[in-house]
C-alpha positions in Angstrom: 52.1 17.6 -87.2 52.7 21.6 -88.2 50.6 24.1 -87.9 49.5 24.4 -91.8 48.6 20.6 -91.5 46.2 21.1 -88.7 44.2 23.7 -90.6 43.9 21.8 -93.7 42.5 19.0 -91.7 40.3 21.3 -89.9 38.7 22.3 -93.0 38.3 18.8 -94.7 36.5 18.0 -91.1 34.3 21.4 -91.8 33.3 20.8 -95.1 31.9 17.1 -94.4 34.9 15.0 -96.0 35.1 12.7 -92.8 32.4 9.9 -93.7 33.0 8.2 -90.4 35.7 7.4 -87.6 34.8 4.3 -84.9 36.6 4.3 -81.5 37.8 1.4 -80.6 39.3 1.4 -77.4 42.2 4.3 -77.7 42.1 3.7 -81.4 39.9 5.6 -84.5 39.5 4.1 -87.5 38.0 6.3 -90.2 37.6 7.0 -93.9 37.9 10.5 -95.9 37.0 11.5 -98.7 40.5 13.1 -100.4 42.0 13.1 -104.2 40.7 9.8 -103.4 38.8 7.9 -99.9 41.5 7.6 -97.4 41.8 5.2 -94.2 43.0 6.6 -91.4 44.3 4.6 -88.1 44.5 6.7 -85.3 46.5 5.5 -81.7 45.1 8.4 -79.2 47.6 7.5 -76.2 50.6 7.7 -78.6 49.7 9.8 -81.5 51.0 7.1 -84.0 48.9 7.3 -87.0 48.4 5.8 -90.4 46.6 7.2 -93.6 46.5 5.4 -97.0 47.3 9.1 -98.8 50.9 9.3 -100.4 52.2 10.3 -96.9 51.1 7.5 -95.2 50.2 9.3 -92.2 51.0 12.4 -90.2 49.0 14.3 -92.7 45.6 16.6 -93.3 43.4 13.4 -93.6 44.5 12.4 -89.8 44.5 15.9 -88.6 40.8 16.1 -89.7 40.1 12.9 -88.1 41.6 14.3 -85.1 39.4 17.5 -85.5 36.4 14.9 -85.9 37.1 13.3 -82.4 37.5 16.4 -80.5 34.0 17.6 -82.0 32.5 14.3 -80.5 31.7 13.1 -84.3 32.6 9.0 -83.7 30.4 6.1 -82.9 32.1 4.5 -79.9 32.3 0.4 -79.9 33.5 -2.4 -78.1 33.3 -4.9 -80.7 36.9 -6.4 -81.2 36.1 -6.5 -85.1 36.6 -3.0 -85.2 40.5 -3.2 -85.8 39.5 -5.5 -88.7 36.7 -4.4 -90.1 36.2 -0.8 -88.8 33.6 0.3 -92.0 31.8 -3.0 -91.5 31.4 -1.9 -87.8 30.4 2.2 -89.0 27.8 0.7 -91.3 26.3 -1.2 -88.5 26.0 1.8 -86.9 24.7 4.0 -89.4 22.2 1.0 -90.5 20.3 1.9 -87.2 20.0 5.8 -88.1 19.2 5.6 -91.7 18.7 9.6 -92.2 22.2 10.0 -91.5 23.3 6.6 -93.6 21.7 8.3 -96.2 23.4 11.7 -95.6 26.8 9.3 -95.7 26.0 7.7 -98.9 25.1 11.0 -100.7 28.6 12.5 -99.9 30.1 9.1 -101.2 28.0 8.8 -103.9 28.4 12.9 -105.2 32.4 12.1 -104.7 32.2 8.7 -106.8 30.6 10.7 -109.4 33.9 12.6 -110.0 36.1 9.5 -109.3 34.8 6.5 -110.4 35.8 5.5 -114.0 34.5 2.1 -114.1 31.3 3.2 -112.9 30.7 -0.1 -110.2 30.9 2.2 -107.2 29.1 4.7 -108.2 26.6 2.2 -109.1 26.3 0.1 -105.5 26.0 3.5 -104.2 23.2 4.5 -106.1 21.6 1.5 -104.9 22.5 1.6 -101.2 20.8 5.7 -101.3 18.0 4.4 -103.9 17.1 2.6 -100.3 17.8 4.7 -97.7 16.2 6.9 -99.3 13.1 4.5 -99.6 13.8 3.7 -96.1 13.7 7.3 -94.9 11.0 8.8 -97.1 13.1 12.0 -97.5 12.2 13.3 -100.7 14.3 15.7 -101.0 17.0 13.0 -102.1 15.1 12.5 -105.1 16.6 15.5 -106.9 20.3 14.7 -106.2 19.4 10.9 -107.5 17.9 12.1 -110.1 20.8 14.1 -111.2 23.3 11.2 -110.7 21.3 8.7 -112.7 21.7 11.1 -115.4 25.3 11.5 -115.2 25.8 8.3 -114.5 23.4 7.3 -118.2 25.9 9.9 -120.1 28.9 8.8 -119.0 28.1 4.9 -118.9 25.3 5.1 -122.3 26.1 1.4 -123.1 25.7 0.0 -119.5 22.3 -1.8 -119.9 23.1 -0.9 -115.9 22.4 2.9 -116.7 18.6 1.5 -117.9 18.1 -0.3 -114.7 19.4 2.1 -112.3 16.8 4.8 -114.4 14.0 2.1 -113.7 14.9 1.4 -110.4 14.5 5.5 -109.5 11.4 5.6 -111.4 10.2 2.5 -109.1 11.1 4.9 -105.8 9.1 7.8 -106.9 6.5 6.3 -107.8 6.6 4.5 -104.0 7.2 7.9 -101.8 
């Protein structure tokens, strides 16, 4: 991987657009968050990679994978499902530190916002923050959810969803 390639990747790991990566063995599995989310496959003894990008690996969304690992930021697991199901396994890890499955699901949900044209993601994502959020008690969401479920009502004004997402906020402030 060149030089220039490494540096991009660094700087998608600095500004937060690695969600997760799980070790598995001398494997990572990860997603980024790129034009689009990517999946990156990761052989550490070999350096054999694979990205869903246009490249298909050998490419800024590895390299900041890469950077990830070096900076410690994996959960480690021994659960064979991994090479399966690697996000099913990263969820099961973030489900026991909600604060930063929340954190997670605010970066997803602020990228859906700008991707999602069918509105279904950005809507299961709303809900899985509505409660963490809930979960967490951190406040401080509340602005950023606000702010979505209003994008999210101009964008999708004839979802009767958009009037149910609004009611389900209202629900959560009126809780914390």
């Amino acid at each position: 991987m060149d030089e220039k390639t490494l540096r991009k990747g660094e700087r998608y790991y600095k500004s937060g657009k690695v969600l997760w990566v799980v070790k598995y063995g001398d494997r990572l599995f990860s997603k980024v968050l790129g034009t689009y989310p990517y999946y990156v496959e990761l052989d550490l003894r070999t350096g054999e990679n694979r990205c869903t990008c246009p490249l298909g690996g050998d490419c800024k969304h590895v390299a900041a994978v890469m950077k990830a690992h070096e900076s410690g930021f994996y959960f480690e697991t021994f659960d064979r499902h991994a090479e399966l199901f690697p996000e099913a396994v990263a969820m099961e890890f973030l489900a026991e530190v909600p604060e930063l499955a929340l954190d997670v699901i605010l970066k997803e949900l602020r990228f859906a916002l700008s991707t999602d044209e069918s509105g279904s993601e950005v809507a299961r994502l709303l809900r899985r923050a509505l409660k963490l959020t809930e979960a967490t008690g951190k406040r401080e969401a509340l602005h950023f959810l606000e702010d979505a479920v209003e994008e999210y009502k101009h964008v999708f004004s004839d979802y009767e969803l958009s009037l149910k997402l609004e009611d389900e906020l209202r629900e959560l402030k009126t809780a914390l």
